[in-house]
MIZA-275589 format. One record per atom (N, C-alpha, C): y, x, z. Coordinates in steps of 0.2 Angstrom, whole numbers, plus 5000, padded with zeros to 4 digits. Last residue first. Layout:
N
YXZ;...
//
This chain:
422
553355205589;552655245585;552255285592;554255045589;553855115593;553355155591;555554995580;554954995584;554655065584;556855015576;556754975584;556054975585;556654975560;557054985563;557054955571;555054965553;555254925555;555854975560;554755075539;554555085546;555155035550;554755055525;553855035527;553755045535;555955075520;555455005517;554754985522;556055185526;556455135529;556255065525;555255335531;555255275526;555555205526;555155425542;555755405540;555755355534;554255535539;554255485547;554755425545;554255625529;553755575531;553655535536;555755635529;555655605524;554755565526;555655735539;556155675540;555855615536;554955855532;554855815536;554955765540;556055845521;555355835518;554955835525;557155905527;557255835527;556655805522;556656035530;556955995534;556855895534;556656085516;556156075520;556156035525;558156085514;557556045509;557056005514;558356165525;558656105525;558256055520;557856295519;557756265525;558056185527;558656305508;557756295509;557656265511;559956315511;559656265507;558756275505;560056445519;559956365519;559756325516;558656555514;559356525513;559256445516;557356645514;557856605520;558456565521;556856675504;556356645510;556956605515;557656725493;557156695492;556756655498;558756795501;558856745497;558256695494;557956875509;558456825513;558556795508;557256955498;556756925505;557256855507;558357025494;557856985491;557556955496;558657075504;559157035504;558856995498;557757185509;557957145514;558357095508;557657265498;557457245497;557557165502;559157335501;559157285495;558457265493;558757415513;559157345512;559157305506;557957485506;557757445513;558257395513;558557575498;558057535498;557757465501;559457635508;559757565503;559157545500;558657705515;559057635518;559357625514;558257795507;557757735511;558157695515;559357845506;558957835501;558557755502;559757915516;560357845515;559857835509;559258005528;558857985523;559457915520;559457985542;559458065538;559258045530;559357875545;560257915546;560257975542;558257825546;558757795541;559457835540;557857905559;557657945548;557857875546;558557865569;558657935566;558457955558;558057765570;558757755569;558957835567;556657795572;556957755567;557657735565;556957865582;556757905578;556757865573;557457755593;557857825593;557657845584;556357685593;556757655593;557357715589;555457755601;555157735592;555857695591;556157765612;556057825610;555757815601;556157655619;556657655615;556657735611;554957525618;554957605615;555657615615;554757375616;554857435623;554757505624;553757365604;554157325609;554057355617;553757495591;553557445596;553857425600;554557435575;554457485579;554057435588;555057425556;554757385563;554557445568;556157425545;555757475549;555457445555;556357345529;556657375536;555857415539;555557305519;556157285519;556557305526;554357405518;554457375514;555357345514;554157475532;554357535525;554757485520;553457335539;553857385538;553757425533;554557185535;553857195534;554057285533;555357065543;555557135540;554757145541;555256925548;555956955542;555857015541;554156925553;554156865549;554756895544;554257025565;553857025559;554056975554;555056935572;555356985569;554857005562;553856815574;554656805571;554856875569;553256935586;553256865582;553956865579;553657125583;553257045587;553156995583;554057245582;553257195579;552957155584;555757255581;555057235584;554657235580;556857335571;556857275575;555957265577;558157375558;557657395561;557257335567;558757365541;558457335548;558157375551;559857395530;559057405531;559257385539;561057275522;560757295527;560157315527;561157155514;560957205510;560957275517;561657035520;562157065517;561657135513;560456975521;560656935516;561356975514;559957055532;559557065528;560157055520;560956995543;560957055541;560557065534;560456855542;560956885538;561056935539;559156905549;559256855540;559756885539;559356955562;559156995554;559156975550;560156845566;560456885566;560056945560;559156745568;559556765562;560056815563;557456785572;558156775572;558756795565;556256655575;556356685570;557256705570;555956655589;555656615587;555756645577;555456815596;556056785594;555456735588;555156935609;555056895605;555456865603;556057055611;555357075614;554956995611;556957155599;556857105606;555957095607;557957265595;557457265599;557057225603;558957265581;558457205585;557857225588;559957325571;559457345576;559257265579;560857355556;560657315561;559957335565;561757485550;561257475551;561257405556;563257485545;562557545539;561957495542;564657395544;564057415549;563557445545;565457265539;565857355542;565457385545;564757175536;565057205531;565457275532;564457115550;564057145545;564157195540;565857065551;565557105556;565157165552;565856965541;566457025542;566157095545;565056875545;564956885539;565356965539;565356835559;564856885556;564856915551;566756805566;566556835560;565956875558;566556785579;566356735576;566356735567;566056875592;565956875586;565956815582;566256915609;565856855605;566256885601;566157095611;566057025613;565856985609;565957225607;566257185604;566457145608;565757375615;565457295617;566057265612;565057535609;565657495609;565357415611;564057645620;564157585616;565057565616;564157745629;563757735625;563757705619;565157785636;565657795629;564657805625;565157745649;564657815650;564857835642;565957625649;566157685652;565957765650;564857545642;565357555640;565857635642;564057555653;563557565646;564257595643;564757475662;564457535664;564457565658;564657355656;565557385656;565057445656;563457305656;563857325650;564357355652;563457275670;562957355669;563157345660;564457175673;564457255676;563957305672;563757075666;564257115664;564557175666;561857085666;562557065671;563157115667;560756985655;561257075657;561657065662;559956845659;560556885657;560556965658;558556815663;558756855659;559056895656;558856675665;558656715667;558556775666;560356575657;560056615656;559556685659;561656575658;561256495657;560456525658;562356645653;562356655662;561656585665;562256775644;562056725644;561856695654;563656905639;563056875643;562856795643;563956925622;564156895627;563556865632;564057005607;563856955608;564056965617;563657145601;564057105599;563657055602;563957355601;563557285604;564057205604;563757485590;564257435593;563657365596;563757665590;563257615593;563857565596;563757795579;564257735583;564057695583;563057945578;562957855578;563557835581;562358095576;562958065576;562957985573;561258185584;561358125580;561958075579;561058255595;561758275591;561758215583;560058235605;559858265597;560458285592;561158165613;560558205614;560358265609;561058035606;561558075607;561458145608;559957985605;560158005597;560658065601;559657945617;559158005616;559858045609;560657845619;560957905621;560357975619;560157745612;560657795608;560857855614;558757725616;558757775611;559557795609;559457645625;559057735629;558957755623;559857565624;560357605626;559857675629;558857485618;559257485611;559857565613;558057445630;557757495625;558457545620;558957375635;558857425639;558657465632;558957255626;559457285627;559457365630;558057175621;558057245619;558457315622;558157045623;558457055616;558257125616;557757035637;557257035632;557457035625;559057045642;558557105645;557957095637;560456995631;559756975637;559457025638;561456935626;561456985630;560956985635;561356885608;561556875616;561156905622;561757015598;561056945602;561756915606;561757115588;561957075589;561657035593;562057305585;561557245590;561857195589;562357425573;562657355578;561857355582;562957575569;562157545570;562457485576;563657685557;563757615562;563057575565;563657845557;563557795556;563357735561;565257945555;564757915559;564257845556;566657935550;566057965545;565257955550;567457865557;567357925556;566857985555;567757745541;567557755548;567757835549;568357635530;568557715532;568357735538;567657485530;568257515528;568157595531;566757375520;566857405523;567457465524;566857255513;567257245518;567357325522;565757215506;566257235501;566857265506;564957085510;564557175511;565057235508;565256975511;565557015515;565257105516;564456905503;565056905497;565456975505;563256895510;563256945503;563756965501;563756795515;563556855519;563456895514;563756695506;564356685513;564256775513;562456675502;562856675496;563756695502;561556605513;561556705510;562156715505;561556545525;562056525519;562356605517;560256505532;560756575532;560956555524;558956435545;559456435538;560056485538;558456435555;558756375553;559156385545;556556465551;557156485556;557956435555;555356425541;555456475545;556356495546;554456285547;555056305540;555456395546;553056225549;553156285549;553756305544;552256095560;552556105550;553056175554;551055975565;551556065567;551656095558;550155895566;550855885566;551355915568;549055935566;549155895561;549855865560;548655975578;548856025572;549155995569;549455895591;549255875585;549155935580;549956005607;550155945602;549455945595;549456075615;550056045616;550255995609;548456185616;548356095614;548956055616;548756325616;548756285622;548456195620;548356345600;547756365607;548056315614;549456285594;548756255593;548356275599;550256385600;550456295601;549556265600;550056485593;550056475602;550056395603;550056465579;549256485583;549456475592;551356455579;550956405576;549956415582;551956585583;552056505588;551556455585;551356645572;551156665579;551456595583;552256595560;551556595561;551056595567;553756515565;553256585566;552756555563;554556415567;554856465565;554256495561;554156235568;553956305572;554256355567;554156075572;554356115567;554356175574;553455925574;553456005579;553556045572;553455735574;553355835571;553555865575;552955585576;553255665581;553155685576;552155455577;552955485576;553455555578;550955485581;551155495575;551755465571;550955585597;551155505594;551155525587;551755715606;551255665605;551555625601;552955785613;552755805606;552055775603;552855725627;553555715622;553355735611;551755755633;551955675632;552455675625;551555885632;551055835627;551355785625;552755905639;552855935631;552155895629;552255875651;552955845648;552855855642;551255985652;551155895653;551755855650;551756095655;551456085649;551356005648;552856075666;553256075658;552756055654;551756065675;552356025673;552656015668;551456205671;551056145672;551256095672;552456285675;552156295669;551756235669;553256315687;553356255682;552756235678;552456415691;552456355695;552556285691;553056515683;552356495685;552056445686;554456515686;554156485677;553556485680;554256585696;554756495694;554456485689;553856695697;553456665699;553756585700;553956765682;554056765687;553656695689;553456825665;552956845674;553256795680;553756695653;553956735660;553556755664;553456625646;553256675643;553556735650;553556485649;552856495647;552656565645;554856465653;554256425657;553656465656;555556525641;555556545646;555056525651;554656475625;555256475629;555156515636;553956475615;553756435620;554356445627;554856485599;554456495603;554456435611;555956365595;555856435593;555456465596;555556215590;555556245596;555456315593;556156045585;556056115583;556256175589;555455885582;555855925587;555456015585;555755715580;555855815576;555755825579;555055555581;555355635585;555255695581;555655385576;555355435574;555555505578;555955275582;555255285580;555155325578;556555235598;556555245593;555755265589;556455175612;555955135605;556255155597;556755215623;557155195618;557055145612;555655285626;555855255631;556155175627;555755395615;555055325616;555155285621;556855445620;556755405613;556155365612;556755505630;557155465632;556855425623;555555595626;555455565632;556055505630;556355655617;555555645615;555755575621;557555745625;557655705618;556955655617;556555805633;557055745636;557155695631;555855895628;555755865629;555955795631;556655965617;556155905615;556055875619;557656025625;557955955620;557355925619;556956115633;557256085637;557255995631;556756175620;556056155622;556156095629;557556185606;557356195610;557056175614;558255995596;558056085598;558056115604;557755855590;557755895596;557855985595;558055755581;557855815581;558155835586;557755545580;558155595586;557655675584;557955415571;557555485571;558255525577;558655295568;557855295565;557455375568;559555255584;559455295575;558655295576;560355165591;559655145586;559555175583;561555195601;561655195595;560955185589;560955125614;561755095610;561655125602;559855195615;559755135614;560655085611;560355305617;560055325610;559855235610;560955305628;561355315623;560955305616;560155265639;560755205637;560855235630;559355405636;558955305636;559555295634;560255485641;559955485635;559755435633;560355415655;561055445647;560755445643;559055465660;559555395658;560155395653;559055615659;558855565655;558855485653;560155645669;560255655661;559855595656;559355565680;560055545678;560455585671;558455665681;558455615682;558955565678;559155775683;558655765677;558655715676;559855745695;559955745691;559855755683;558455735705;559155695703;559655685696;558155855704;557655815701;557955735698;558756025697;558755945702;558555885701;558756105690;557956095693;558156035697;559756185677;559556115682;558856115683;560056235666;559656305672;559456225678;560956185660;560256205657;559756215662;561356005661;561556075663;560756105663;562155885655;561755905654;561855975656;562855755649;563155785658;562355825658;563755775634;563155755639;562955785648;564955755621;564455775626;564155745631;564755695602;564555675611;564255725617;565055695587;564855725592;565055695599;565255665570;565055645577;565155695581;566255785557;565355755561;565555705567;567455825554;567155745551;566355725555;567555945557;567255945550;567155875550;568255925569;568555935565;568455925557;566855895577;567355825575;567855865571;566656035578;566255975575;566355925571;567656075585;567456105578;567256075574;567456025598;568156005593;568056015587;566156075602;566355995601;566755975596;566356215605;566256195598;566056115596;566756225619;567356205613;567156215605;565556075627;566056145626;566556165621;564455975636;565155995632;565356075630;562855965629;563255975632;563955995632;562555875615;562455935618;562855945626;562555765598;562655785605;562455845608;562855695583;562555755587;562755765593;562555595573;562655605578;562555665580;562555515556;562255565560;562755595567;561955435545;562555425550;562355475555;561855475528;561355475532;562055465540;562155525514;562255445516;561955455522;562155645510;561555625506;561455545510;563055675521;563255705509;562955645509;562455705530;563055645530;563255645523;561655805529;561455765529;561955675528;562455915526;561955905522;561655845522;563055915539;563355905535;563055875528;561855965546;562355905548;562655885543;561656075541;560956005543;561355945542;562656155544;562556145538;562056085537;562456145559;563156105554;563056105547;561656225566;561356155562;562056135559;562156355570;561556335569;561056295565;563356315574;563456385571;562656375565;563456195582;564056215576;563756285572;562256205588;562456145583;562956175580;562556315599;562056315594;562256265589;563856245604;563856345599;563256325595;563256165609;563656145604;563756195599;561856195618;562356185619;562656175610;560556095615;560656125622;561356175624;560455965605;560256045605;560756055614;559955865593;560055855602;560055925603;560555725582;560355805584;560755815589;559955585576;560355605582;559955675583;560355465562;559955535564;560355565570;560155335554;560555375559;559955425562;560155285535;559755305541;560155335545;560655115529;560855205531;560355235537;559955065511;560055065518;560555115522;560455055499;560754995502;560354995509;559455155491;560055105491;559955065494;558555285507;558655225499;559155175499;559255415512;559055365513;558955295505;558755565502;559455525506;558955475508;558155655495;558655655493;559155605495;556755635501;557155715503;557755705500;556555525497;556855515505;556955605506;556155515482;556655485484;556855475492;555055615486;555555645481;556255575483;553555675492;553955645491;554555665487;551855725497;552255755494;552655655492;551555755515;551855705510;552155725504;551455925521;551755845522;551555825515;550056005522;550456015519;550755915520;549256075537;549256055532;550056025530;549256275537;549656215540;549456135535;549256405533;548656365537;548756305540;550156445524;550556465531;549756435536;550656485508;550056475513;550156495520;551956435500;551656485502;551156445509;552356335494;551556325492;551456375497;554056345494;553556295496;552856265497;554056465487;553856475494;553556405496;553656405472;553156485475;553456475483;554756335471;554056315473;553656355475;555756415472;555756395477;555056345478;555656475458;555456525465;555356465474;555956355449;555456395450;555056425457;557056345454;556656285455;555756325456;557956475462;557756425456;557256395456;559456495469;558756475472;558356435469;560956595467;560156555466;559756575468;562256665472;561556665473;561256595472;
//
């Protein structure tokens, strides 16, 4: 798979209503001779950084840069340091409301990012901008990234914690995503307009690279893989296992399919999230299991594989900052099916490269999974348009370019004194 100079200008122009960075060329290709830039990537656990950003990471130690990444501990730590990366955990816990020890994370961050002086701290998610932001002007770094997939849990929950919070959080988030050393890198179009309407941050400093990248050339090569079913067709889920990925929806339409005598093999892929308000509890998957709705894979570390043994991907979520689970589904040549939300819209336009259906219909859900089952016409059309889209719009190497084209206008190392404060 290429990505020719040519096409990749057409997406680099596409009109997103954002103003456009700096055009540059000698800092989207490294640090200049005879300096190094340190860059410290901050994400909320390690699976994200290893699965996530390692290509960011990697991509950027090529191009001469000293790059760190931290998170909370876990065992894509070891992963990390096996590829030669950095990595540091952090006495960092998600679901923490303790004021103590919030407290006391962001200290660690201060001592740390003061021991190591990187020119630029990228934050992901909205817990990471904040702290990472906050502890780094503390620090007197100069430059903050920070890439949020949506407005997160605080801002999009009825309950009545996130309510409370909400005010709190939105004051932290001016403080941390202020200055003209900040970017806010966004997924969506829709987060773009939510961001500008609450006033949390500078329009002028919200850049739009849509999701983190998907190494289409990996997942393409897996679409060869499939083996001799019993003639059913295969329809995944992949998420993590949350009420808002669709889940409910995803198991009312296959038992309607069952119903209809629609013959599907519904597999589910991925593993509760305990970090997380939202989770599924694994009893009411075991149940789904028993009732012989669903096969539950669990955690999946061969996607590309996965993929390559499956007719259809499904995504019933109720918002997503931009998910990859449809890129690479898309990138192996898969028809999609999945929401008209934010972000999902952004991967699948519907008729055109999958089927979009409403948020919390598992009945539009059902009848979408039914006429790609009656029809394999329109679902190879649908796929093979999907995987033009995934190599033209979402390959890593885009996303990474783009990346480092807004590194490149904070990040000037003739013109921005190492240790001071933007």
């Amino acid at each position: 798979m290429k990505t020719g100079g040519r096409r990749h200008d057409a997406i680099a122009r596409e009109p997103h209503a954002l103003p456009s960075p700096p055009r540059t060329t000698r800092h989207a290709r490294g640090p200049a001779r005879g300096t190094t830039m340190k860059a410290v990537l901050f994400a909320n656990t390690d699976w994200y950084l290893y699965n996530f950003r390692r290509s960011l990471a990697m991509s950027l130690r090529q191009q001469g840069y000293d790059v760190l990444l931290i998170s909370p501990p876990g065992p894509y730590g070891g992963k990390l340091r096996a590829l030669g990366l950095r990595w540091e955990p952090l006495p960092m816990a998600r679901r923490s409301l303790n004021p103590l020890r919030e407290a006391a994370l962001l200290w660690h961050l201060v001592r740390l990012l003061q021991r190591e002086r990187p020119m630029l701290v990228h934050g992901f998610t909205i817990k990471c901008a904040v702290y990472g932001s906050l502890a780094a002007r503390l620090a007197g770094v100069p430059a903050r990234v920070n890439a949020v997939a949506g407005m997160g849990y605080v801002f999009t929950s009825p309950h009545v914690k996130a309510r409370l919070l909400r005010p709190l959080v939105r004051g932290l988030l001016r403080l941390a995503l202020g200055g003209s050393g900040a970017r806010l890198i966004l997924q969506n179009a829709d987060d773009v307009a939510l961001f500008r309407q609450a006033g949390l941050v500078d329009p002028q400093h919200i850049r739009l690279i849509r999701g983190s990248g998907v190494n289409c050339a990996q997942f393409a090569a897996g679409t060869h893989t499939k083996a001799p079913g019993d003639g059913r067709m295969r329809v995944l889920l992949a998420s993590r296992l949350l009420w808002d990925k669709g889940l409910a929806e995803f198991v009312t339409a296959i038992r309607q399919l069952r119903l209809q005598g629609c013959a599907v093999h519904a597999l589910l892929a991925g593993t509760p999230d305990p970090g997380n308000p939202a989770a599924v509890p694994e009893a009411t998957i075991r149940e789904w299991v028993a009732e012989g709705l669903v096969t539950w894979l669990g955690h999946v570390d061969d996607m590309a594989g996965l993929l390559g043994s499956v007719d259809v991907v499904v995504l019933p979520s109720h918002r997503e900052g931009l998910p990859r689970t449809l890129v690479e589904a898309a990138a192996c040549g898969l028809p999609l099916v999945t929401t008209d939300v934010p972000g999902c819209r952004e991967v699948v336009t519907d008729g055109i490269d999958g089927l979009l259906v409403p948020k919390g219909d598992g009945e539009a859900l059902a009848q979408a999974i039914r006429r790609l089952h009656e029809d394999p016409g329109l679902a190879q059309r649908l796929g093979e348009a999907a995987r033009l889209k995934a190599r033209s719009q979402f390959d890593e190497r885009i996303v990474i370019q783009r990346t480092l084209g807004v590194y490149a206008e904070l990040c000037d190392p003739l013109a921005v004194p190492a240790g001071s404060s933007l």
